[in-house]
C-alpha positions in Angstrom: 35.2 23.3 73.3 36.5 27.0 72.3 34.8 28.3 69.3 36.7 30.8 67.1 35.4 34.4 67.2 37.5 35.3 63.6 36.8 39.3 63.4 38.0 39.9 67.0 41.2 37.6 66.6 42.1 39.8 63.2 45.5 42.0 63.6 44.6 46.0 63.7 47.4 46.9 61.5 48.5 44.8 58.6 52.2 46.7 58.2 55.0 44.6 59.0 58.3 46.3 60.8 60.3 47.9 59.0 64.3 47.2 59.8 64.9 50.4 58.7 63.2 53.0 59.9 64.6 53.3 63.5 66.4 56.3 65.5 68.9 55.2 68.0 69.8 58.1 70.8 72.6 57.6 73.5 73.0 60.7 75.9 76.5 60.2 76.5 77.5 60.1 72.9 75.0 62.4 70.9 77.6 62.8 67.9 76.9 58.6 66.9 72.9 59.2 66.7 72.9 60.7 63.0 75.2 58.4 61.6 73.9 55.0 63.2 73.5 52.4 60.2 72.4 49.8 62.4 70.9 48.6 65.8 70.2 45.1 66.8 67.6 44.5 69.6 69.3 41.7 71.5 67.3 38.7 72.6 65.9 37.8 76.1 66.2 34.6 77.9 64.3 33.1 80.8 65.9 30.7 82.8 64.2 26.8 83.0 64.0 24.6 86.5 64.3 21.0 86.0 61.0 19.4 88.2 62.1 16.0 89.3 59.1 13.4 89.1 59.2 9.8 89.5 58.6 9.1 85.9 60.8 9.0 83.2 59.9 12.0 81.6 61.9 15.2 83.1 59.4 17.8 84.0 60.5 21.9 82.8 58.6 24.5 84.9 60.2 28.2 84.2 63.1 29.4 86.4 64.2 32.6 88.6 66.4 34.5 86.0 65.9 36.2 82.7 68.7 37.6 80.8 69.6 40.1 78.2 72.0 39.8 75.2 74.2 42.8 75.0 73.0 45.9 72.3 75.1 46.1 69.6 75.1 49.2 67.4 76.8 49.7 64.1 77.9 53.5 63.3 79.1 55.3 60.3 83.0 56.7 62.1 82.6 60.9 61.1 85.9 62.3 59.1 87.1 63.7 62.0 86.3 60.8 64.5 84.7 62.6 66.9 81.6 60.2 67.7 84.6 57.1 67.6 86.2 59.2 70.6 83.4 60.0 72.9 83.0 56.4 73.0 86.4 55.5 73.5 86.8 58.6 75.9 84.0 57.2 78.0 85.4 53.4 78.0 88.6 55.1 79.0 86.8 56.6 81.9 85.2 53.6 83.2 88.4 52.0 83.5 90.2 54.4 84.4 92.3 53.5 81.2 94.9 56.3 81.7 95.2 57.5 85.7 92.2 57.7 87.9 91.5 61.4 87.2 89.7 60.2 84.3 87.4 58.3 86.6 87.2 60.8 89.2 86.0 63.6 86.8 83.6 60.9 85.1 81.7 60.4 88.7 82.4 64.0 89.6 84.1 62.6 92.8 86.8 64.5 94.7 90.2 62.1 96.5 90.7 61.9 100.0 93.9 62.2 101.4 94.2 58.4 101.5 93.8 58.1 97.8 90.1 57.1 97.8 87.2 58.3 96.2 84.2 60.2 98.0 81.1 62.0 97.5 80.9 59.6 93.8 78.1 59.9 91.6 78.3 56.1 90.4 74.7 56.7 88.1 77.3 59.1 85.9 78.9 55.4 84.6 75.8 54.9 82.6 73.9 56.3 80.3 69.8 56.6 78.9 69.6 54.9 75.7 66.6 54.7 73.7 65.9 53.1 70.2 62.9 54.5 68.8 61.1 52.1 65.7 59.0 54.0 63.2 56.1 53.2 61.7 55.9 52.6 57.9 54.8 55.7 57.5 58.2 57.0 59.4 56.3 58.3 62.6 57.5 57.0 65.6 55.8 54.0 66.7 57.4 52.1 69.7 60.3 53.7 72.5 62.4 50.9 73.7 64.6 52.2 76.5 67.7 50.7 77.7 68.4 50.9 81.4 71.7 51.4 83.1 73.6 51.3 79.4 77.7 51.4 79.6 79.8 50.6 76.7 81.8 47.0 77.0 83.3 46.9 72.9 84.6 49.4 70.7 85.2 47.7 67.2 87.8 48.0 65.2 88.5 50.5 62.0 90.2 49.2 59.0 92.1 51.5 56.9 93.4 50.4 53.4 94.6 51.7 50.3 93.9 48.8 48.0 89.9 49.0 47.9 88.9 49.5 44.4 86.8 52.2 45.8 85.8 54.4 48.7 83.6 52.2 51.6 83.3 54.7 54.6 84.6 53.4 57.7 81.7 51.4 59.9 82.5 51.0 63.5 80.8 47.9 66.0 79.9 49.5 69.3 78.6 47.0 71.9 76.5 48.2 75.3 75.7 46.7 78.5 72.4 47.2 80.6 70.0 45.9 82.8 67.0 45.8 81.2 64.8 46.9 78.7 61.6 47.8 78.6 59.4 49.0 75.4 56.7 51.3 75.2 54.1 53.0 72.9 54.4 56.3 71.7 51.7 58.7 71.4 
């Protein structure tokens, strides 16, 4: 039988997270990182295998795949729009939305005669990302780093004249990665 050992089971630090004090910083698209209003970190799912017995009950032993839900990111759009076009510039890019110039210069490739790429720098698609959560106190605390992050959704931006008054323009961003893995700092 376990016995309970209660002073070494106690938590070191009695603050509970804070939803608010965060710092979100995307290297591709510096101009969003002072106005970001809001960052969700997405859930993580490991796979399940189904164990076939001969009883009735079916027997769960853990799988061969985890996977992550995109990051979503809500930003503040500036007067002048500038962070809502690097992001769209970059989707653009990635397509190539426009001609394939855009997607050349992106991967700093050059065109062969044939019409195909070469000499492509495919890690240029991608970007670091790194939300940083902040203590109570508003040092940073934990560095969770996104790996391999490319934009997949722009959100929309209303513009009306009938609000009864001024709500600034808030703008839904969703990224892609691989992974993400989170870290102390200091």
């Amino acid at each position: 039988m376990a016995t309970a050992n209660w002073q070494a089971n106690q938590p070191s630090n009695l603050n509970y997270l804070s939803p608010v004090n965060f710092e979100l910083l995307i290297e591709k698209i510096p101009k969003t990182r002072y106005n970001c209003v809001g960052a969700t970190l997405p859930s993580i799912n490991f796979s399940e295998a189904t164990f076939n017995t001969p009883l009735a009950v079916e027997s769960l032993v853990p799988g061969d795949k985890i996977t992550f839900d995109p990051l979503t990111v809500r930003f503040i759009v500036d007067e002048d729009m500038k962070n809502y076009q690097e992001i769209y510039n970059w989707i653009m890019k990635l397509g190539p939305g426009i001609d394939t110039d855009d997607y050349q210069s992106l991967v700093n490739s050059t065109k062969t005669s044939t019409g195909k790429f070469s000499n492509a720098d495919f890690s240029q698609m991608y970007s670091d990302c790194i939300l940083i959560v902040n203590t109570s106190s508003n040092n940073a605390n934990l560095e969770i780093q996104f790996v391999d992050t490319f934009p997949t959704s722009l959100g929309s931006i209303d513009f009306v004249t009938d609000a009864s008054e001024v709500e600034y323009a808030v703008c839904e961003l969703t990224l892609r990665y691989t992974f993400f893995k989170i870290s102390e700092i200091g």
